[in-house]
LUMLUMLUM-27953 format. One line per 8 residues: their letters; for each residue x, y, z of C-alpha. Coordinates in Angstrom, 2 decimals. Last residue first. Example, Ala and Ser with C-alpha at 12.3 -4.5 7.8 and 13.67 -1.06 7.14 Angstrom:
SA	13.67,-1.06,7.14 | 12.30,-4.50,7.80 $
***
This chain:
XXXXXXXX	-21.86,-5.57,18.84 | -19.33,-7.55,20.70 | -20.90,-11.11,20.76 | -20.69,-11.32,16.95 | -16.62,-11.57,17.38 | -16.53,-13.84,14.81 | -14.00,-16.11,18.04 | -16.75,-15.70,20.37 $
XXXXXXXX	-19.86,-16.88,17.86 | -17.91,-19.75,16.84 | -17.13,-20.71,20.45 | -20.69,-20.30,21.41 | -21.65,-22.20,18.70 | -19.91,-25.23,19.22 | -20.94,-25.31,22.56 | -24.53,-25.59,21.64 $
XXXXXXXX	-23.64,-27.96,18.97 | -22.55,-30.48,21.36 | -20.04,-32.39,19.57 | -17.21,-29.85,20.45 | -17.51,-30.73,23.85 | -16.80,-34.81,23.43 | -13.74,-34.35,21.03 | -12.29,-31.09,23.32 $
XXXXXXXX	-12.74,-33.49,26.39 | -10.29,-36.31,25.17 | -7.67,-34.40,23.79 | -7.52,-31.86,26.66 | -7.75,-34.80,29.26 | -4.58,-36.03,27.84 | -2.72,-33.19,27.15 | -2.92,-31.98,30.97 $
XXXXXXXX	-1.73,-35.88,31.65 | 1.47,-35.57,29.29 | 1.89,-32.05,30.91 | 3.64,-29.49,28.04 | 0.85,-27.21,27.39 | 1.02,-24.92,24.50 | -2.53,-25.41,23.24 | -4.40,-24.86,26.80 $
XXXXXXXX	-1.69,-22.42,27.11 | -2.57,-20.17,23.50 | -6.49,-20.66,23.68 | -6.43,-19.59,27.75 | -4.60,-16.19,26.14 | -6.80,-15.39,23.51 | -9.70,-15.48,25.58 | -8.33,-13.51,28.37 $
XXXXXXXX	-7.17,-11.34,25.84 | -10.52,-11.20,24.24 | -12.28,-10.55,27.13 | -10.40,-8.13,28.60 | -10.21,-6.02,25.37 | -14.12,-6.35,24.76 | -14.36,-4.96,28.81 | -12.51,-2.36,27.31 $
XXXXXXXX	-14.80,-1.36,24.63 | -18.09,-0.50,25.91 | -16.82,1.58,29.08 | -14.26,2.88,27.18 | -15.89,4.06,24.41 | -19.25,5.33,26.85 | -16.67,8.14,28.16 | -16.44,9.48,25.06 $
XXXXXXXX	-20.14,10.14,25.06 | -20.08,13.39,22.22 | -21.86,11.93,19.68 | -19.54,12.34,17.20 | -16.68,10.95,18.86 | -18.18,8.42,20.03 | -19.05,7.26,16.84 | -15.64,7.60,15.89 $
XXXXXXXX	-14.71,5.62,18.84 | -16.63,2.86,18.30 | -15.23,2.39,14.92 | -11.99,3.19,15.86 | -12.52,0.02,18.35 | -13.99,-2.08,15.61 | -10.76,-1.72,13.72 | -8.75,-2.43,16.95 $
XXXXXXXX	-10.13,-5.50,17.75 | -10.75,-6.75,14.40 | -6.77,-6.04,14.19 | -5.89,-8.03,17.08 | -8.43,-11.05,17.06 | -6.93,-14.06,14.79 | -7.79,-16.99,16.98 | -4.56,-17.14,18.84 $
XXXXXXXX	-2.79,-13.99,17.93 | -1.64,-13.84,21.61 | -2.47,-10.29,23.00 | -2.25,-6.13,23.14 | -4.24,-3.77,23.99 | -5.02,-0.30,24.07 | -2.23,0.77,21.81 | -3.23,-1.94,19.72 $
XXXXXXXX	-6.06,-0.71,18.64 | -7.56,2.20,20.51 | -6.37,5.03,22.93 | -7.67,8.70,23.99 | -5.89,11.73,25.03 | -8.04,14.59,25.68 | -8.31,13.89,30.17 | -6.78,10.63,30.07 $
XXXXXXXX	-8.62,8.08,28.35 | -8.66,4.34,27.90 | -8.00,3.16,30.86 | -5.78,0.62,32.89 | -4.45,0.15,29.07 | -4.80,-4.02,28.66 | -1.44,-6.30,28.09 | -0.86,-9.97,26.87 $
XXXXXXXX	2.34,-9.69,25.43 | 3.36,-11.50,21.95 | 7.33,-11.40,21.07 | 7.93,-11.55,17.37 | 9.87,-13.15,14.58 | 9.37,-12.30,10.63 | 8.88,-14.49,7.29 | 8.24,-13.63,3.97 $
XXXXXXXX	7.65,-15.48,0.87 | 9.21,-19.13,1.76 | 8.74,-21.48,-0.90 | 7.54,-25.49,-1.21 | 6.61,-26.21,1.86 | 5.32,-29.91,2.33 | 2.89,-30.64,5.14 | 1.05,-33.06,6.29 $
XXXXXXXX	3.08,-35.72,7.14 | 4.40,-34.83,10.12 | 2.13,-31.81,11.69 | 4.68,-30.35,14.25 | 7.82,-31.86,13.80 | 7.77,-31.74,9.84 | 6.08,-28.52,9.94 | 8.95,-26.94,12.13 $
XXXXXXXX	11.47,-28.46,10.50 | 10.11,-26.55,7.38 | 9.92,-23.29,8.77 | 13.66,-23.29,9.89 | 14.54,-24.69,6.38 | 12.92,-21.63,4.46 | 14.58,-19.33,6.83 | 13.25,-17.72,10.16 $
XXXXXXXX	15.01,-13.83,10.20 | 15.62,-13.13,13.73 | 15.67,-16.85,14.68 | 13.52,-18.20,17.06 | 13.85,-19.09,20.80 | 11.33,-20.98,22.45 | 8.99,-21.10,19.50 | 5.07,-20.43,19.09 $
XXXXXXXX	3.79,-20.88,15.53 | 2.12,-18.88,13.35 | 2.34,-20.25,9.10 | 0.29,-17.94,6.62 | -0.57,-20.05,3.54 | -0.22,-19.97,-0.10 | -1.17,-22.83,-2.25 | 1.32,-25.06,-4.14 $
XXXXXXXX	0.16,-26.34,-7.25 | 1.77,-23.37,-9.05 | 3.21,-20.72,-6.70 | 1.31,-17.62,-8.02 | -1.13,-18.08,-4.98 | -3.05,-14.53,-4.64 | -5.22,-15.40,-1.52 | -4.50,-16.87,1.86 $
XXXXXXXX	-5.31,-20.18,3.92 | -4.35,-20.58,7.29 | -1.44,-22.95,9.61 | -1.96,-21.99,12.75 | 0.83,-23.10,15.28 | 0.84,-23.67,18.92 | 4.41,-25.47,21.03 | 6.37,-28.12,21.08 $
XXXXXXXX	4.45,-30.56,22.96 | 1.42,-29.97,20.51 | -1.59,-28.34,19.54 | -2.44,-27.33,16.00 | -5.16,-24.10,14.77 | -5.95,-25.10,11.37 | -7.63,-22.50,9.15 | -10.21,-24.87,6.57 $
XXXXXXXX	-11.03,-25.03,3.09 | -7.11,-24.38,1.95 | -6.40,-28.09,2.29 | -6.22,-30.42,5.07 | -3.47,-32.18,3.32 | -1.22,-28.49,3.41 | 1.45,-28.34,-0.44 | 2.49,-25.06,1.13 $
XXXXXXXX	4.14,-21.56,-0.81 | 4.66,-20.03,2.90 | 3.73,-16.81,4.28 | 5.73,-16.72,7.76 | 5.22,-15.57,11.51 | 7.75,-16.98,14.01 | 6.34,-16.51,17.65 | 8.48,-16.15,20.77 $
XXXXXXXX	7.76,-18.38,23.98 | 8.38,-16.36,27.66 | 4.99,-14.81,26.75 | 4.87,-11.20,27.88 | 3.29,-9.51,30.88 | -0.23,-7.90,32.22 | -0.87,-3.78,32.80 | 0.07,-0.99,30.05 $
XXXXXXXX	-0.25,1.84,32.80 | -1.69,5.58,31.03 | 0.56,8.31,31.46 | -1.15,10.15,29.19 | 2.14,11.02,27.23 | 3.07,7.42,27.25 | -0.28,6.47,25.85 | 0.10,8.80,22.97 $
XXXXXXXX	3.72,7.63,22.09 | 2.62,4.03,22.13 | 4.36,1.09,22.30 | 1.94,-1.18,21.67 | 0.14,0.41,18.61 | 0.45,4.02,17.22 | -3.92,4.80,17.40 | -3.32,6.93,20.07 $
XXXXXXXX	-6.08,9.41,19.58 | -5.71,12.78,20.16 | -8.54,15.57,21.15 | -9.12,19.11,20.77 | -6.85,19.44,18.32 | -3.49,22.14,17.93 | -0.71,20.15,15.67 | 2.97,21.21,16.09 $
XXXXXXXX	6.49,20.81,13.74 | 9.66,20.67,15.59 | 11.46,17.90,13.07 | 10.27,14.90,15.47 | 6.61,16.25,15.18 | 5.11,17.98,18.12 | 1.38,17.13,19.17 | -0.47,19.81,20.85 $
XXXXXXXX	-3.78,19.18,23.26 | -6.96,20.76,24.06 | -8.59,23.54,25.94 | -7.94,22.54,29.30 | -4.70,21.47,28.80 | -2.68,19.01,26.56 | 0.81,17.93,25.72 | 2.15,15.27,23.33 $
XXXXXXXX	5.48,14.36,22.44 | 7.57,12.82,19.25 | 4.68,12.47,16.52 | 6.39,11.10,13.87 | 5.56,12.20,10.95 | 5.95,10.84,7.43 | 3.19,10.64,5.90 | -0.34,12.76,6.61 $
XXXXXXXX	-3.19,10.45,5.45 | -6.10,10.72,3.43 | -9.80,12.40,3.36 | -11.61,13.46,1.07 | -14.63,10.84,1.53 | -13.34,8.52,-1.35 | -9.72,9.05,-0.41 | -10.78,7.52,3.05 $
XXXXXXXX	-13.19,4.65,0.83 | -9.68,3.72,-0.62 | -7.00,4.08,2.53 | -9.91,1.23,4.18 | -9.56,-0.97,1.14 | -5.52,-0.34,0.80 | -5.26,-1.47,4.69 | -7.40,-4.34,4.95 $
XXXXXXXX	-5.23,-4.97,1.53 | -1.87,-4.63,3.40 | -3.43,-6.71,6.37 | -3.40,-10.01,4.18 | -7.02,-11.50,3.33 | -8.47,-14.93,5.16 | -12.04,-13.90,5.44 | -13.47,-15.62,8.58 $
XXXXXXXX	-16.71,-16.74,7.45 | -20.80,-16.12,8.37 | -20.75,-12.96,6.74 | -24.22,-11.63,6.84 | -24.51,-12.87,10.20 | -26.56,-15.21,12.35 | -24.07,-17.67,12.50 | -24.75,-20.57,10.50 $
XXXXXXXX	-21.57,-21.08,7.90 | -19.10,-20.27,11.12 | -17.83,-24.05,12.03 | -16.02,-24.71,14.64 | -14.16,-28.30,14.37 | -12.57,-30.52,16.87 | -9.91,-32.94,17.72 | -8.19,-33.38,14.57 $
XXXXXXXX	-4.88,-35.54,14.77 | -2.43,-34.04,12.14 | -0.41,-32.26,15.64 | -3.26,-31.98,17.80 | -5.37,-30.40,15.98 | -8.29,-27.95,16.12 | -10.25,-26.58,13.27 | -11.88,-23.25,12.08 $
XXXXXXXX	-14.38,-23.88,9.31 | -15.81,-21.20,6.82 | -13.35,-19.67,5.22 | -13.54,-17.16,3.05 | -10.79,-16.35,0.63 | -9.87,-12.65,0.32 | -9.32,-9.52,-2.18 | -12.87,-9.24,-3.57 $
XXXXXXXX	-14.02,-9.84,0.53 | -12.44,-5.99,1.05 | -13.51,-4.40,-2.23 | -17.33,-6.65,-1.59 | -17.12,-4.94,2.09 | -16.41,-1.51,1.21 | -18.66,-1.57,-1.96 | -21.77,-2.32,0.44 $
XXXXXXXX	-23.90,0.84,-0.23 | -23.93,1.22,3.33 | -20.42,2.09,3.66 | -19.23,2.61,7.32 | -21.99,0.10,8.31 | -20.63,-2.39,5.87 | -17.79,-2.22,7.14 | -18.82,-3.06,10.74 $
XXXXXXXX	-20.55,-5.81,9.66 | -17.08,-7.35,7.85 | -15.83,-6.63,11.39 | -18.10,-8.30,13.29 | -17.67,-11.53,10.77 | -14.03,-11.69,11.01 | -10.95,-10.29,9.04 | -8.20,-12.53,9.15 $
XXXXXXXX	-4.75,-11.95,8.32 | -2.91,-9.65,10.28 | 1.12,-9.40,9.34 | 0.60,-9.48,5.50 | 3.86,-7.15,4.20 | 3.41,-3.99,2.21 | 3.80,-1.40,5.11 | 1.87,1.96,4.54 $
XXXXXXXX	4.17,4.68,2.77 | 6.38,7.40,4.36 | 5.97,5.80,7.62 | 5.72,7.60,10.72 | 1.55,7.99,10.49 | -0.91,10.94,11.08 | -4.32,11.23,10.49 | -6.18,14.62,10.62 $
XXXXXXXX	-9.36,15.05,11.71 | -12.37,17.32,11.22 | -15.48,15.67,11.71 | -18.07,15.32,8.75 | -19.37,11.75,10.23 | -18.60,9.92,7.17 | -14.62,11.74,7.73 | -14.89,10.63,11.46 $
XXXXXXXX	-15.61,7.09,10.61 | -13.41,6.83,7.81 | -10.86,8.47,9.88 | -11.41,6.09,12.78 | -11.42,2.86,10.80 | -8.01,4.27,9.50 | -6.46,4.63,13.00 | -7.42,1.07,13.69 $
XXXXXXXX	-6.32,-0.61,10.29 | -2.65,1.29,10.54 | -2.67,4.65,9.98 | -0.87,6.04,13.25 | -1.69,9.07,15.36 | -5.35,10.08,15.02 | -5.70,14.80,15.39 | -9.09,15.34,16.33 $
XXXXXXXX	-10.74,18.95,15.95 | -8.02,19.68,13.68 | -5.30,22.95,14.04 | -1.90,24.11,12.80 | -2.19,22.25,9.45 | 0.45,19.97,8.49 | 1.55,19.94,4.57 | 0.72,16.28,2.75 $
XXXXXX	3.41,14.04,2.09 | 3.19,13.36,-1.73 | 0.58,10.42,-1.93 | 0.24,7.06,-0.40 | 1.19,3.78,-1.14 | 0.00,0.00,0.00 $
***
């Protein structure tokens, strides 16, 4: 994803949105549909081009199609995606249980398997389309406010006047810093190797696998654009004790062969990238004119595929707010969504990761006899769609 020539910083905005990822985006979309001055602010000098994210669930696909009624949004986002409809747990090629999201009471009863870069380009696109766009690069090196409003200052001395800013610059956050907000929980001692793989996968691209085993979680999930022959291309996340900085194609494939023998045979690495996950919630959301969404609110495992729906239906929420003048009501709608889903997230990623022979045991016997009673089975769908958050 590109953007223009750098745009010229105005003195003042009503809301001034540091970073453009999904989040901040979702916000300006909202904001701009909402005819509320903002300007949105990002470091980069062009939005990243690599997948990260990559699944957009059903709450979110709703909330697109309540920022464009006419439903282009959506059909630009889904045009770019595979849906899948079936979310199922392994241990190692052993299936244990299946969620399935084809009867949810949705519109979009499927996770849509589409890289963050074109979440990204889709959101930049109905932006542009309402006049708005984004401010590249500045970084936003301090924030002050009063009772009138806040100032950011640029890392070159520049300043922005709003009424209110939004830190929208994920976990280590400039904005939350300046608010002197606490970032409470800890980090996994495991780190996690993400990589887009060219795959030969057994269970096929119908399906996102999330695998158990001794050695640690991985999701193995489907993704668009395959140029790779009669390989098809998949994102690979899998916990490690101590990865590499830069995971190689032979790193990723001992992995597989450990982890799902048999199954898998990868065929070309396309990017890869180490990470540490934290599981961390913002002890509140606002301080005075500072506000916080996204991942600068909260952080987790990317069990389940949550972040970024998070944080897009977060600037969502927050526009609205915005707009209707009950910031206080953001916070106290969507934190307890943040505490949720990282507590979620969280027993997903050690029930998985779990290195008792008898803890394993019990785990493979009970998820087999739970996930054949549909009413279970559809709680769990509904959780991970995110359909209990509206």
């Amino acid at each position: 994803m590109t953007s223009t020539a750098a745009l010229p910083l105005p003195a003042r905005t009503e809301v001034a949105i540091v970073g453009a990822g999904p989040t901040g985006l979702a916000l300006a979309v909202t904001l701009a549909g909402a005819g509320i001055d903002f300007v949105l602010l990002d470091r980069q000098a062009e939005g990243c081009n690599t997948s990260r994210a990559a699944v957009v669930h059903a709450r979110t696909l709703e909330v697109l199609d309540e920022l464009d009624p006419s439903g282009a949004l959506t059909a630009d986002l889904v045009g770019h995606g595979v849906p899948v409809s079936r979310f199922r747990i392994r241990d190692g090629a052993r299936p244990l249980a299946a969620v399935d999201f084809d009867r949810l009471p949705t519109a979009h009863p499927y996770a849509l398997m589409v890289p963050q870069y074109e979440t990204e380009a889709v959101l930049l696109r109905r932006l542009r389309a309402l006049g708005g766009d984004v401010h590249r690069p500045y970084e936003v090196a301090g924030v002050t406010q009063d009772a009138d409003g806040a100032t950011l200052t640029t890392a070159t001395g520049e300043t922005l006047r709003a009424a209110h800013v939004i830190g929208a610059d994920g976990m280590h956050s400039t904005v939350r810093t300046a608010a002197g907000i606490a970032f409470e929980g800890s980090a996994y001692e495991e780190s996690f190797v993400l990589a887009d793989v060219g795959l030969d996968w057994a269970p096929g691209p119908r399906e996102v696998s999330l695998v158990f085993g001794a050695a640690g979680l991985m999701v193995v999930a489907p993704l668009p654009g395959s140029t790779l022959g009669a390989s098809g291309r998949y994102r690979i996340v899998a916990t490690v004790a101590e990865a590499p900085a830069e995971p190689d194609l032979a790193f990723v494939r001992r992995l597989l062969d450990e982890r799902v023998p048999g199954q898998a045979a990868v065929r070309e690495l396309i990017w890869s990238s180490r990470f540490r996950i934290h599981h961390r919630v913002a002890e509140r959301y606002r301080a005075g004119r500072l506000l916080l969404a996204g991942d600068a609110a909260h952080v987790h495992s990317p069990a389940g595929g949550q972040g970024m729906n998070t944080g897009i239906q977060d600037g969502y929420a927050l526009g609205r707010a915005l707009a209707g003048g009950d910031l206080d009501g953001y916070e106290a709608a969507r934190r307890p969504v943040a505490l949720r889903v990282v507590a979620l997230t969280d027993r997903m990623t050690r029930v998985a990761t779990t290195r008792n022979r008898a803890l394993r045991a019990v785990r493979n016997t009970l998820l087999p006899a739970l996930a054949g009673i549909p009413a279970l089975r559809t709680r769990l769908a509904t959780e991970l769609a995110e359909l209990n958050y509206r």
